[in-house]
Chimera marker file (.cmm) of the C-alpha trace (Angstrom):
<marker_set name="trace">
<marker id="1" x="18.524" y="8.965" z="9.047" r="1" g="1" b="0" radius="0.5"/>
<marker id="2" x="15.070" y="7.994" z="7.409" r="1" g="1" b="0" radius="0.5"/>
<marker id="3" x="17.388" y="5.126" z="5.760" r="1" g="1" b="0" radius="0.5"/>
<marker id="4" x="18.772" y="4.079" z="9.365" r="1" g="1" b="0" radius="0.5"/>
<marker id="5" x="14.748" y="4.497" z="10.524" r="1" g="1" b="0" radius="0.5"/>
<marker id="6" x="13.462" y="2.166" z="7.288" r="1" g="1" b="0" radius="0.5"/>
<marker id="7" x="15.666" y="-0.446" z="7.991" r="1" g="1" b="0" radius="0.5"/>
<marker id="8" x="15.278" y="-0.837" z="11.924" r="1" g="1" b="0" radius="0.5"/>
<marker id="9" x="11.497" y="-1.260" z="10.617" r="1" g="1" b="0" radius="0.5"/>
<marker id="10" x="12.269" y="-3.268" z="8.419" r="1" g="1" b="0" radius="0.5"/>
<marker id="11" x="14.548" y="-5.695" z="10.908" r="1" g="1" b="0" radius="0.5"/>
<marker id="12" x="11.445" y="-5.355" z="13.258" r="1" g="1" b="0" radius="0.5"/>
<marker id="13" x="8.869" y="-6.429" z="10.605" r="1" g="1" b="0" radius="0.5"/>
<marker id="14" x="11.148" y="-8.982" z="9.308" r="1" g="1" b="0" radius="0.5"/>
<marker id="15" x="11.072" y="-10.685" z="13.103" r="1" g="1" b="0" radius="0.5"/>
<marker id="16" x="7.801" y="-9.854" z="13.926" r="1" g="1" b="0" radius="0.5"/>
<marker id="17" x="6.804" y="-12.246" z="10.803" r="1" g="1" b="0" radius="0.5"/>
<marker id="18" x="9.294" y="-14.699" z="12.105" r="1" g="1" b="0" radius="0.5"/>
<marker id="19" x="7.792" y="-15.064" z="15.128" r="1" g="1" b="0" radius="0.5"/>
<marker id="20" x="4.369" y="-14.938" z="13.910" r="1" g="1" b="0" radius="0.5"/>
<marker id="21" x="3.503" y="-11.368" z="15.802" r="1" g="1" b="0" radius="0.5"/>
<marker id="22" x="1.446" y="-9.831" z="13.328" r="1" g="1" b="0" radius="0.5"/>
<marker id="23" x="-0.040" y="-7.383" z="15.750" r="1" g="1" b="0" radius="0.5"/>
<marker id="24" x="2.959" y="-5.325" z="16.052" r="1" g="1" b="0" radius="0.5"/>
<marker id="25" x="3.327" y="-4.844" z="12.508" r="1" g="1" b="0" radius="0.5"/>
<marker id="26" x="-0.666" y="-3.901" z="12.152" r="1" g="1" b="0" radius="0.5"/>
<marker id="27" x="0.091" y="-1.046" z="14.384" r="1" g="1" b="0" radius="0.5"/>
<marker id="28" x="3.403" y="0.538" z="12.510" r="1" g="1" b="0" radius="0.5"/>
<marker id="29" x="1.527" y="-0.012" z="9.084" r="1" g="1" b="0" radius="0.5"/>
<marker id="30" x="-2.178" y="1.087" z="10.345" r="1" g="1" b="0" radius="0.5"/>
<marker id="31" x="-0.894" y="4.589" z="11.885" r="1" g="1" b="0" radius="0.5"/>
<marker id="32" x="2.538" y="4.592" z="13.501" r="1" g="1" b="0" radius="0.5"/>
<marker id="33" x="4.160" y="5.017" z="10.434" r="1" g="1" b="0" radius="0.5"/>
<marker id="34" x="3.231" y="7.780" z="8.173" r="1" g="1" b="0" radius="0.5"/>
<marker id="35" x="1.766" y="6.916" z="4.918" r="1" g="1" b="0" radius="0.5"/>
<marker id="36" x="5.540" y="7.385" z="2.880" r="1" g="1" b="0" radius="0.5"/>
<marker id="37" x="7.821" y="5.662" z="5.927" r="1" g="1" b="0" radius="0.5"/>
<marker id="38" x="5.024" y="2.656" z="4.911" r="1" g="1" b="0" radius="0.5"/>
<marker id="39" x="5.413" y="3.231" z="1.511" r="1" g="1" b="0" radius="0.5"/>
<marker id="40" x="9.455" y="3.177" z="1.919" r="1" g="1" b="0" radius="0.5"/>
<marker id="41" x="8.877" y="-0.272" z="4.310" r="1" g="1" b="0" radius="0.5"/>
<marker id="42" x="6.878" y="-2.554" z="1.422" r="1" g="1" b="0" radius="0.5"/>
<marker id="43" x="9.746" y="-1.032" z="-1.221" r="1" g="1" b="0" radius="0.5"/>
<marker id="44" x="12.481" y="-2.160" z="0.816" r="1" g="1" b="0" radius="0.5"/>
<marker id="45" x="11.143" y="-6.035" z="1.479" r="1" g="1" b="0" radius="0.5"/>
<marker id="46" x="11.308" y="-9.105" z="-0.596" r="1" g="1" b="0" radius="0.5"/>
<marker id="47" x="8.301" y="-9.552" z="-2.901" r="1" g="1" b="0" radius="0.5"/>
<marker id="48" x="6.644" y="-12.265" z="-0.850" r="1" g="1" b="0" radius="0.5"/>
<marker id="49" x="7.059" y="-10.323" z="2.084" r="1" g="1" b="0" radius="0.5"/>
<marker id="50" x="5.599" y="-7.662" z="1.046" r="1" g="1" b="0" radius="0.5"/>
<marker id="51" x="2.370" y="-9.194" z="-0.312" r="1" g="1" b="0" radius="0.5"/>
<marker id="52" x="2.369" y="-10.445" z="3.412" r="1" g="1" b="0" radius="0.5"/>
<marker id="53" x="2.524" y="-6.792" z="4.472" r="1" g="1" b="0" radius="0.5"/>
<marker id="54" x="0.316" y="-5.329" z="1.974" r="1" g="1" b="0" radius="0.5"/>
<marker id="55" x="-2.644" y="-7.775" z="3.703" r="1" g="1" b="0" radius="0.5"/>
<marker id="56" x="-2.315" y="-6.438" z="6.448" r="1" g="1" b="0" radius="0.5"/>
<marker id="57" x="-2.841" y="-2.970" z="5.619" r="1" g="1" b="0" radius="0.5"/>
<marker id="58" x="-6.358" y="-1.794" z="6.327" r="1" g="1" b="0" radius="0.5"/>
<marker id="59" x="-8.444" y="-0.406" z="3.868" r="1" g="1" b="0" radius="0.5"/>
<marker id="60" x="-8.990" y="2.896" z="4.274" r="1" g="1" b="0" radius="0.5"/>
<marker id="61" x="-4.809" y="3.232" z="4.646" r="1" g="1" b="0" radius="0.5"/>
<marker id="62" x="-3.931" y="2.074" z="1.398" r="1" g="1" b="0" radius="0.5"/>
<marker id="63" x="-4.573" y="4.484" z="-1.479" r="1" g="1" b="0" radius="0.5"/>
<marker id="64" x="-2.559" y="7.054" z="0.864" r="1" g="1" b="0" radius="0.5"/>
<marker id="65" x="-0.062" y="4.583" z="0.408" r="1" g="1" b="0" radius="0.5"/>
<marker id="66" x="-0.282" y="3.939" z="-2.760" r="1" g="1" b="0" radius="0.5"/>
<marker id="67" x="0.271" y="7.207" z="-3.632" r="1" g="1" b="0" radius="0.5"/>
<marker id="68" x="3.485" y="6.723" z="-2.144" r="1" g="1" b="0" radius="0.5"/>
<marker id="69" x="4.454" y="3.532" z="-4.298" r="1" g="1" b="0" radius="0.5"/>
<marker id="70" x="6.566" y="3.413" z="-7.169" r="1" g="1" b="0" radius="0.5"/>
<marker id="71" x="4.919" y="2.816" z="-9.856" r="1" g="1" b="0" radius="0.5"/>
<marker id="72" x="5.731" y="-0.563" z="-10.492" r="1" g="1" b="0" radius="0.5"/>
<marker id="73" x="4.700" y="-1.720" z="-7.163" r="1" g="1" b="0" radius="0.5"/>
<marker id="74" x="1.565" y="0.082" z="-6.731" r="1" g="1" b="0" radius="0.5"/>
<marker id="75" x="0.568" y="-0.739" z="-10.391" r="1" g="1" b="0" radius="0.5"/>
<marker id="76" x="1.145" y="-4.427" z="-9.326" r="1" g="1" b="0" radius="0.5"/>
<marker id="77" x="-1.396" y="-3.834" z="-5.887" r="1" g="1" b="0" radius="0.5"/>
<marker id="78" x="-3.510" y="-2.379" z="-7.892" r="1" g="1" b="0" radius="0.5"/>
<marker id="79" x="-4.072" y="-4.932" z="-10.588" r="1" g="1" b="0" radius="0.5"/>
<marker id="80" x="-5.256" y="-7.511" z="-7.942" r="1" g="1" b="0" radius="0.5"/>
<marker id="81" x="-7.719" y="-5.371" z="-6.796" r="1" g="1" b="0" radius="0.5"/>
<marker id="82" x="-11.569" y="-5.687" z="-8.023" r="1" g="1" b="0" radius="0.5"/>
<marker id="83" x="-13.345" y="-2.685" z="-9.029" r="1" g="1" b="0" radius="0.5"/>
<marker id="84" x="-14.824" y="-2.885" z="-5.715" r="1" g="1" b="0" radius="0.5"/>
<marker id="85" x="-11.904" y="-2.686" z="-3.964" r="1" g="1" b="0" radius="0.5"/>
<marker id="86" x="-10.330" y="-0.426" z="-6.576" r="1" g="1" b="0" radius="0.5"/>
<marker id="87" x="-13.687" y="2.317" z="-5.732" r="1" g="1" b="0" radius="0.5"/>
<marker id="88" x="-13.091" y="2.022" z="-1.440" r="1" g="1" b="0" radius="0.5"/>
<marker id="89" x="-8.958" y="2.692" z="-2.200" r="1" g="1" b="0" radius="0.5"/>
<marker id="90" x="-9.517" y="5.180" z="-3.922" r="1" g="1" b="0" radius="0.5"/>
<marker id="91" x="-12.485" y="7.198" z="-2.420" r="1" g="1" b="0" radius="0.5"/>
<marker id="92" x="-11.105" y="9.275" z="0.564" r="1" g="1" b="0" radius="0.5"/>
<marker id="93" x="-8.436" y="10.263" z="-2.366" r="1" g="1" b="0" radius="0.5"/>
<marker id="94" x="-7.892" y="14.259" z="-4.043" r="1" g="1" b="0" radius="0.5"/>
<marker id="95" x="-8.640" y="13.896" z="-7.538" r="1" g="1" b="0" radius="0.5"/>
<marker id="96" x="-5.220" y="14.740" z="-9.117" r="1" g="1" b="0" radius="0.5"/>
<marker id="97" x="-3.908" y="11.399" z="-6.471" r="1" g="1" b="0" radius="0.5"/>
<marker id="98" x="-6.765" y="9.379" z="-7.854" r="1" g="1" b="0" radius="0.5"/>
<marker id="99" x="-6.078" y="10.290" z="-11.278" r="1" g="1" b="0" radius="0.5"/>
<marker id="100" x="-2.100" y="9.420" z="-10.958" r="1" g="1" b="0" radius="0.5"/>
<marker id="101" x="-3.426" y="5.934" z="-9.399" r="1" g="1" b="0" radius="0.5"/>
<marker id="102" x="-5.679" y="5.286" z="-12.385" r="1" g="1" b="0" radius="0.5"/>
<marker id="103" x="-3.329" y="6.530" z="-15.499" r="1" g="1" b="0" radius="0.5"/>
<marker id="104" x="-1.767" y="3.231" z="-14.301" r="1" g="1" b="0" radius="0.5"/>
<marker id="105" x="-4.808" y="1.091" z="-14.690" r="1" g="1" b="0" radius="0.5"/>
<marker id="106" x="-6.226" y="-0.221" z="-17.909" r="1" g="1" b="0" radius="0.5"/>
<marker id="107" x="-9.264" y="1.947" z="-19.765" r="1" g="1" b="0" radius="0.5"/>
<marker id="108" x="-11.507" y="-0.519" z="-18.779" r="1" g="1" b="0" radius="0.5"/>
<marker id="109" x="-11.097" y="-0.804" z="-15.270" r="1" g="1" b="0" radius="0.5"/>
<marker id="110" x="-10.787" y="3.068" z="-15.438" r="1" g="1" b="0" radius="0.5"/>
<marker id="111" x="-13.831" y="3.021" z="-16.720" r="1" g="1" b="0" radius="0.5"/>
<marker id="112" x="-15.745" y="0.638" z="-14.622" r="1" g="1" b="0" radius="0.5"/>
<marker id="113" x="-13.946" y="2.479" z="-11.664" r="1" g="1" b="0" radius="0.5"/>
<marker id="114" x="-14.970" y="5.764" z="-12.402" r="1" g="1" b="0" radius="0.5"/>
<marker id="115" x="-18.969" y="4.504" z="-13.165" r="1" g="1" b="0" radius="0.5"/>
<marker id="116" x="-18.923" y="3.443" z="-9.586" r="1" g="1" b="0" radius="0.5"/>
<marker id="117" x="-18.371" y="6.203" z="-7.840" r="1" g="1" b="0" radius="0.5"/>
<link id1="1" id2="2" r="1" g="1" b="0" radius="0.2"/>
<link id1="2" id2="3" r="1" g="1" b="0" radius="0.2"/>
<link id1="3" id2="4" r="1" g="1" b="0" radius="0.2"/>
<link id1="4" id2="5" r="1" g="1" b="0" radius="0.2"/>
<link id1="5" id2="6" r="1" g="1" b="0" radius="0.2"/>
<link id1="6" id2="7" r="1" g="1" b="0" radius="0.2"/>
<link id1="7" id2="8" r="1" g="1" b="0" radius="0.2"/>
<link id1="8" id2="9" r="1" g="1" b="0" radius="0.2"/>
<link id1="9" id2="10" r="1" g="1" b="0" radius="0.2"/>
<link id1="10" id2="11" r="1" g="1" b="0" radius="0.2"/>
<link id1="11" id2="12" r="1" g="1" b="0" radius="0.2"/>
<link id1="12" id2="13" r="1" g="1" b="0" radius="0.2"/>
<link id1="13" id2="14" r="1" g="1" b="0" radius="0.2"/>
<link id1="14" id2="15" r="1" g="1" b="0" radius="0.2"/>
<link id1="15" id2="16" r="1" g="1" b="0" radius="0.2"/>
<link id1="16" id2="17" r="1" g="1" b="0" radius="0.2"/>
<link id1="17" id2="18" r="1" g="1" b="0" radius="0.2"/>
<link id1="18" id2="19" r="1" g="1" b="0" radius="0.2"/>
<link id1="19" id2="20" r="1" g="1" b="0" radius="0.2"/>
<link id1="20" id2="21" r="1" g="1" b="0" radius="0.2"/>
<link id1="21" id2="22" r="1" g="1" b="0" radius="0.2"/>
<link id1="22" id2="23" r="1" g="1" b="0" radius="0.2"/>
<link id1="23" id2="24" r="1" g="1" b="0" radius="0.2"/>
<link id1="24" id2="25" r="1" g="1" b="0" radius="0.2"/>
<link id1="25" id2="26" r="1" g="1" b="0" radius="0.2"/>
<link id1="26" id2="27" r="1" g="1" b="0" radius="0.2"/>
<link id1="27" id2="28" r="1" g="1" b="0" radius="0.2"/>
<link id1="28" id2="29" r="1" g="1" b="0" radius="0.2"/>
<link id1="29" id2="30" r="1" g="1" b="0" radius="0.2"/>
<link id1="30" id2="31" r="1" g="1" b="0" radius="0.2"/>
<link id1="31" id2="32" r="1" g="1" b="0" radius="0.2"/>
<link id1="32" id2="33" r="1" g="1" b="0" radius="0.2"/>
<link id1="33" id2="34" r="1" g="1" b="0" radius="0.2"/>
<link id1="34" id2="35" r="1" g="1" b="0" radius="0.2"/>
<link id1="35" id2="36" r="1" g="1" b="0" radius="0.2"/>
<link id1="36" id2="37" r="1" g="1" b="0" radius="0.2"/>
<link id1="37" id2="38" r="1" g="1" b="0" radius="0.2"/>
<link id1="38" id2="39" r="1" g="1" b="0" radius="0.2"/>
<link id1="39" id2="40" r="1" g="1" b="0" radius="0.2"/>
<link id1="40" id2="41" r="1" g="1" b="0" radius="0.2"/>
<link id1="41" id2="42" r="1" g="1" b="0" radius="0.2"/>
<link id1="42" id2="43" r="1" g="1" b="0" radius="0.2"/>
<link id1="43" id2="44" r="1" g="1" b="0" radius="0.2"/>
<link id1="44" id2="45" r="1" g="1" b="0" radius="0.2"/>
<link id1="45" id2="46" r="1" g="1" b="0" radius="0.2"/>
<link id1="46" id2="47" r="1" g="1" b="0" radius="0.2"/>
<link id1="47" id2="48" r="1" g="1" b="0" radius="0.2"/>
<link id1="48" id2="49" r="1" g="1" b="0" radius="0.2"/>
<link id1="49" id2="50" r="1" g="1" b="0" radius="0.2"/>
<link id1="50" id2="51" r="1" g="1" b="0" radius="0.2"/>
<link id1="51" id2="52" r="1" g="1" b="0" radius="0.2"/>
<link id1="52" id2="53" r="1" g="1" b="0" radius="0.2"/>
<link id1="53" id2="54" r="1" g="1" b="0" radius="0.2"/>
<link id1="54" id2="55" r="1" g="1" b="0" radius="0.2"/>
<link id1="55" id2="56" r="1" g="1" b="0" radius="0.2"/>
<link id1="56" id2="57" r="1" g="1" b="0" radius="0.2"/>
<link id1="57" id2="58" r="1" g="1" b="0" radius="0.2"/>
<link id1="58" id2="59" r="1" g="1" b="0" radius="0.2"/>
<link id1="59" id2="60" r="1" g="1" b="0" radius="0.2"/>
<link id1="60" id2="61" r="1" g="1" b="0" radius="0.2"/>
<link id1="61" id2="62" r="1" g="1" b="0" radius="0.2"/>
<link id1="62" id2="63" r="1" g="1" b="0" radius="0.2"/>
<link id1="63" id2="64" r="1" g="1" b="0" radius="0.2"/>
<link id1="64" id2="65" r="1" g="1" b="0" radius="0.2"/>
<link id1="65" id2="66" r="1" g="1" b="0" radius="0.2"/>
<link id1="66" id2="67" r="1" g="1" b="0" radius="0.2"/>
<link id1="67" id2="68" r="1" g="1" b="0" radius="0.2"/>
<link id1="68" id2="69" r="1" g="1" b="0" radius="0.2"/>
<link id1="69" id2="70" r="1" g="1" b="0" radius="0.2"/>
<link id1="70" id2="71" r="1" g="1" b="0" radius="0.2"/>
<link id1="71" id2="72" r="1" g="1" b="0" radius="0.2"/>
<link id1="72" id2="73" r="1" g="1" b="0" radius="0.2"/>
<link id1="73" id2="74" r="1" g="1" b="0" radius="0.2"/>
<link id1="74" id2="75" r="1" g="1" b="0" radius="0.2"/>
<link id1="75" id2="76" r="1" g="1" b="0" radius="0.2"/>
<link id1="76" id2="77" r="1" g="1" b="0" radius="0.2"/>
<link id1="77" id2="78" r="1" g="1" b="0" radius="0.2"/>
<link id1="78" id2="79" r="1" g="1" b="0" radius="0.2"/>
<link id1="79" id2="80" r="1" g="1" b="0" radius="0.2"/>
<link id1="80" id2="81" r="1" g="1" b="0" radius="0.2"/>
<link id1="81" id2="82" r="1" g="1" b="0" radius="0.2"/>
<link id1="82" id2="83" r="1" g="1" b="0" radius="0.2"/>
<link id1="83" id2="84" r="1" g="1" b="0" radius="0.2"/>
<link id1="84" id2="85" r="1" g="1" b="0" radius="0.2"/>
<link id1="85" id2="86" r="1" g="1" b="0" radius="0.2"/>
<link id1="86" id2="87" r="1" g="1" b="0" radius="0.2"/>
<link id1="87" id2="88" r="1" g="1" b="0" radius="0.2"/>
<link id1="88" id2="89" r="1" g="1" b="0" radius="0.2"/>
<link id1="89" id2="90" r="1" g="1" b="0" radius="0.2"/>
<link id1="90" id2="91" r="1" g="1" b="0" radius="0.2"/>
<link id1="91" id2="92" r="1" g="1" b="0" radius="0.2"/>
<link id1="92" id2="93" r="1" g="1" b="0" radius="0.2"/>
<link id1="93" id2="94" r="1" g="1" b="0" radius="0.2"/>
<link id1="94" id2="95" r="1" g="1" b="0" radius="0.2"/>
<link id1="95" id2="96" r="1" g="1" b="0" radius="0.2"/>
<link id1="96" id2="97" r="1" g="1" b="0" radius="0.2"/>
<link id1="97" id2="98" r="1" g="1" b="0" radius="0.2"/>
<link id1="98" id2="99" r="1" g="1" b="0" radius="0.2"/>
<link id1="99" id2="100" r="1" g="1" b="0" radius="0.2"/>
<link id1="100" id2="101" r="1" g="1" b="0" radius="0.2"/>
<link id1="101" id2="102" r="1" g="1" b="0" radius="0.2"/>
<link id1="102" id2="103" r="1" g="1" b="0" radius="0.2"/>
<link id1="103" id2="104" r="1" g="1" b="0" radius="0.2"/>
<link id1="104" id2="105" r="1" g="1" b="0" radius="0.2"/>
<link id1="105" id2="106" r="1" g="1" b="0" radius="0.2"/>
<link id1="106" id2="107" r="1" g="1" b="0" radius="0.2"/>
<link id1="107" id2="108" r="1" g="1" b="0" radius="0.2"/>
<link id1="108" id2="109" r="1" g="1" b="0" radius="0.2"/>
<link id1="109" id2="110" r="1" g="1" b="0" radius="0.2"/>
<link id1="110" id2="111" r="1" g="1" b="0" radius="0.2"/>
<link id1="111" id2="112" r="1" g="1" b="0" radius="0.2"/>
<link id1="112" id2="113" r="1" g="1" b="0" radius="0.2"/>
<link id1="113" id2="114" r="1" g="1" b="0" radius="0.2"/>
<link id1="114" id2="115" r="1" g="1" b="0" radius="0.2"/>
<link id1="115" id2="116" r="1" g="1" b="0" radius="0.2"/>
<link id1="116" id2="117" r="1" g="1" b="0" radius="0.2"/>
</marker_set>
């Protein structure tokens, strides 16, 4: 069933960026969804797609999410983020989820991450 559910949101987000309706997919990604169904959406679509999803995921939603990641994938969301960025993600986070998001990181960024907050 969660299968059947991923891929009817995946269909929807798929037409929704046809047709240019970015709203719609705002909402599922931004709180309709639970943080792993989200998770289990930008797994499931093509790489370019998914960057276009990823955008649209606000802020304060995505190190929830990224806990929810593969590894590859978040590693790859992760590494395009400044250390800026890298300290709001990762804030609202429990420290055993922060450190599993920054054992993927380099030491440096690590570092610079960790001075920050």
């Amino acid at each position: 069933m969660v299968e059947h559910d991923t891929q009817q949101h995946l269909q929807t987000v798929t037409d929704s960026l046809e047709s240019g309706g970015t709203m719609q997919i705002s909402y599922l990604l931004n709180g309709a969804l639970p943080a792993q169904d989200v998770a289990r959406l930008l797994e499931s679509s093509p790489p370019k797609e998914r960057r276009l999803l990823w955008e649209l995921i606000e802020q304060k939603n995505e190190g929830e999410i990224l806990q929810h990641l593969s590894e590859d994938i978040s590693t790859q969301f992760l590494k395009e983020m400044d250390t800026e960025q890298l300290v709001a993600v990762t804030e609202q986070l429990e420290s055993d989820d922060l450190a599993d998001i920054l054992q993927n990181l380099p030491e440096t960024v690590v570092k610079e991450v960790l001075a920050s907050m």
